[in-house]
N, C-alpha and C positions, 0 to 999 in steps of 0.2 A: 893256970891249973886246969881249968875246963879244956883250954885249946888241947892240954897236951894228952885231957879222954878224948879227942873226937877221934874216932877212927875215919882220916882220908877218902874220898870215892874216886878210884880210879876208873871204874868203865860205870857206863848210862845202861837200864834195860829197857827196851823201847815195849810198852803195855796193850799200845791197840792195834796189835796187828791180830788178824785170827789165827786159828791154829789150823794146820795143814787136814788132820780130817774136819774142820769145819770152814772148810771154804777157800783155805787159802791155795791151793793149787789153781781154781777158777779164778783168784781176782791175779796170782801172778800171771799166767797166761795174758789175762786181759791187758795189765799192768806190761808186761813183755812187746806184745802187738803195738800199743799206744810208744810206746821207748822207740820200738822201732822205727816206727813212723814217722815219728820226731828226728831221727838222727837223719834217716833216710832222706826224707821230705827236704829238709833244711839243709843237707850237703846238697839235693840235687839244685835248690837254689841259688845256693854261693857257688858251685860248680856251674852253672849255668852263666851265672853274673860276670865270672874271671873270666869264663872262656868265650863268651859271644861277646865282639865288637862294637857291636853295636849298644849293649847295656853299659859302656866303659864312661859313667857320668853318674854325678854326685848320687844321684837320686836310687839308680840300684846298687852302687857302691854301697851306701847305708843301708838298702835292704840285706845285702848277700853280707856285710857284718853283722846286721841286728839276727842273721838264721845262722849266723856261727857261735853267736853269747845264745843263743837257745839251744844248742846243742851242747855246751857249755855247762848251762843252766841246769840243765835235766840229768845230763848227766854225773853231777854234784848228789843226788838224791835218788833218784829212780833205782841205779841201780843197787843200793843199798836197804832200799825199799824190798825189791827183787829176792834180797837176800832173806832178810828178814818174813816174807811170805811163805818161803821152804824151808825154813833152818828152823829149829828148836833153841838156837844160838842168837837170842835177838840182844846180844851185846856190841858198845862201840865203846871203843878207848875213851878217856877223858879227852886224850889230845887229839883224837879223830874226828869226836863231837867240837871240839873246838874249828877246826878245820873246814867240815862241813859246813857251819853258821858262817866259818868267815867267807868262803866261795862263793856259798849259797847268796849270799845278801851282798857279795862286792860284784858277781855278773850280773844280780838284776839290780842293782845301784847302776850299772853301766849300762844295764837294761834301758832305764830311764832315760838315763843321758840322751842315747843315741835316736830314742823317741822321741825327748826336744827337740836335739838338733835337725830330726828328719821332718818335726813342723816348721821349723825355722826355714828349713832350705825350700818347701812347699810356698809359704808366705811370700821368697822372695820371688822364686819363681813365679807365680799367680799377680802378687802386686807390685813386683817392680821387674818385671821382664827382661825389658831393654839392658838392664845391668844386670842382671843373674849372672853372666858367665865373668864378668868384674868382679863380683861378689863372692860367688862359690866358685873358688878356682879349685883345681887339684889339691894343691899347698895347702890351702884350710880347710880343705876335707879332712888331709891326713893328720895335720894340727889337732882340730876339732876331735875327731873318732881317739887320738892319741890321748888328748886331754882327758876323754871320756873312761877310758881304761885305768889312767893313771889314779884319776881323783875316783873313779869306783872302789880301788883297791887299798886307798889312802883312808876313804873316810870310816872304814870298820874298823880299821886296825887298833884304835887307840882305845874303842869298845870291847874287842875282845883281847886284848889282853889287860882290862880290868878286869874282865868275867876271870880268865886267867889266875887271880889273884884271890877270886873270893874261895873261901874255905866252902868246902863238900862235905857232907859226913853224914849225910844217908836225911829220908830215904834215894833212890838214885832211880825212880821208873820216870819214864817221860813221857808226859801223856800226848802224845802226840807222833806223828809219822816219820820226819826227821826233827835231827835237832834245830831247833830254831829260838831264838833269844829268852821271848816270856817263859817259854816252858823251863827251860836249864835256869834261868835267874830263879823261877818260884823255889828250885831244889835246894840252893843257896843256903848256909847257914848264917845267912845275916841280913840284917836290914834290907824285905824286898820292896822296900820305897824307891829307892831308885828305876823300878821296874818304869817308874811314870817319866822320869829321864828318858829310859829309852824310848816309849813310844812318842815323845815330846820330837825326840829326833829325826826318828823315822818321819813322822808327821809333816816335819819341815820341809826333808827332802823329795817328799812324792807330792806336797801342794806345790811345791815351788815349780816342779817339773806338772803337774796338773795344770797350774796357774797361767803356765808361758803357751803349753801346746792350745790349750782352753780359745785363749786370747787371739791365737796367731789364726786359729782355724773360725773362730769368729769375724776376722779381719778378712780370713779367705772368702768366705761364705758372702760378705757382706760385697766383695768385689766380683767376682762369679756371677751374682745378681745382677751387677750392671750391664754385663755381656751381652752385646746386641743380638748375639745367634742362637738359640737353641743348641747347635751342635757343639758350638763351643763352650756354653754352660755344660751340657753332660758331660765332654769329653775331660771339662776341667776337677767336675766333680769326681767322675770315674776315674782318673790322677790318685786322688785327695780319698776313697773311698774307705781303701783297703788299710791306709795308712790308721784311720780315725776311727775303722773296726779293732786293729789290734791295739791301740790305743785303748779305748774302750774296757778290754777284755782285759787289758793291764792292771791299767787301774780301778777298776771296780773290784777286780779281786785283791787289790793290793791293798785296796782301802779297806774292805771288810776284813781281812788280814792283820793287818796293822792300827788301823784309826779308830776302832770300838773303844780304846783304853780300858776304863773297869769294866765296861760291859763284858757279858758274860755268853756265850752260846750253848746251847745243848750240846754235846757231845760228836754226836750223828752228823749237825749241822756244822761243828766247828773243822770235822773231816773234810768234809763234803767243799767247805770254802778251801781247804790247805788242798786237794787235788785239783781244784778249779784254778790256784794260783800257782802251782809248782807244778801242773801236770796239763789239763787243759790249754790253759792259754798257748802254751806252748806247739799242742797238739795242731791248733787252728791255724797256725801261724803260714804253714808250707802249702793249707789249702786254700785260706785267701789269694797268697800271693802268686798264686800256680791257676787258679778258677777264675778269678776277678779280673784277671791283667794280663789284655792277649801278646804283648810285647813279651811278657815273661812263660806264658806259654811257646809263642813261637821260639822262644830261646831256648827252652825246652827240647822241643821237639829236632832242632837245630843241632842239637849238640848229642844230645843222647839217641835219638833217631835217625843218623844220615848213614848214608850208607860208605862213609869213610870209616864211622868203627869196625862196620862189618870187616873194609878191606885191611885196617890193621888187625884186626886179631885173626884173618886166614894167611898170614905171610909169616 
């Protein structure tokens, strides 16, 4: 009887965006330049990584995939974000919000992955040298990175089409920037206990993936030390730097993100971490690995600098 008053919620209205005369043409702008830079950044990486020769080995293979799931990533949300900053129309389908959650959390689940397996391959190269190239062959790059895709895409799915299933029926604002799991389950007309399932979930798969990089960069650091040269400790470090800043930046905003459970954030501050974790990190990403790492500069420069573009595009 009750179900058959609920009146259904078809589309979500997103609440904390501003309004256009109050700001929001300056934070899209902002929001526009940062997208950019993102896409930009991170194609000239993974276009860099395919087309220079010499990066064709496990180690910028994983970079120039891990700048393509950020480009992926951001673009799941930014630009509906974009929309949402100019439009007076801050609505998204039911099944659109569904959609978004599932992208949004199946590339950076894959996000992860590709983060362990990029310490793993670090670990082996540094501690077991002599067989790295036994170890990380071609074949279990592409194994590995395949693995990573597949189980990113597998492990939401069974999540949101529960959410799928729960009854809607107002109110339907979402306090927050995109859709993302806590906020659409609190909207729920039913039992938001499970809410603690989910972050239980979440929980498991960024320690587990914290847990192994933690470990492995522990084991690096710990061998590095024994390095009789100076040049060889920095050079090994300087390797291992850029990997264990985006690292970092991953999961500290992933953990603040996701691993507070009942905790609660002010408002301001609960924004502030969701563009640090959907928007930031991602930001950083092309200028680590483009500033920190002269291999990937000079590939850089190699590929987008030579003066064979110039002579294809005058013919």
């Amino acid at each position: 009887m009750n179900k058959e008053n609920q009146t259904k919620v078809i589309n979500f209205y997103f609440s904390d965006f501003p309004e256009f005369e109050d700001g929001g043409l300056l934070f899209f702008i902002l929001l526009f330049c940062i997208y950019m830079f993102i896409v930009v950044g991170n194609s000239i990486i993974f276009l860099a990584v395919q087309l220079d020769v010499r990066l064709h080995n496990p180690m910028y293979s994983f970079i120039s995939i891990f700048s393509f799931l950020e480009i992926c990533y951001t673009t799941v949300t930014i630009p509906r974000m974009l929309y949402n900053l100019v439009s007076k129309d801050k609505i998204i389908s039911f099944i659109g919000c569904l959609l978004q959650m599932y992208f949004f959390h199946s590339f950076g689940v894959t996000e992860g992955l590709v983060l362990t397996i990029m310490a793993i391959d670090r670990y082996v190269a540094i501690c077991n040298p002599l067989r790295y190239a036994i170890i990380i062959t071609p074949q279990l790059c592409t194994q590995l990175c395949t693995g990573s895709f597949i189980l990113g895409f597998i492990m939401l799915l069974p999540e949101i089409v529960w959410i799928s299933t729960l009854p809607f029926c107002g109110p339907n604002h979402i306090h927050q920037l995109f859709c993302d799991l806590e906020p659409v389950l609190l909207l729920a007309c039913a039992d938001t206990s499970m809410i603690l399932a989910e972050d239980v979930i979440h929980a498991i798969s960024i320690l587990t993936c914290v847990s192994i990089i933690t470990l492995s960069y522990l084991r690096i650091i710990t061998v590095i030390l024994r390095f009789p040269s100076g040049e060889s400790r920095q050079k090994a470090f300087s390797t291992c730097s850029a990997h264990i800043t985006i690292f970092l930046l991953f999961s500290v905003s992933a953990s603040l993100m996701y691993l507070h459970f009942s905790a609660t954030f002010q408002p301001l501050l609960e924004k502030i971490i969701t563009l640090m974790f959907a928007v930031l990190a991602p930001f950083f990403n092309p200028i680590i690995y483009s500033l920190r790492n002269k291999d990937m500069k000079d590939a850089i420069k190699n590929v987008f600098c030579s003066q064979k573009l110039f002579i294809v595009s005058g013919t």
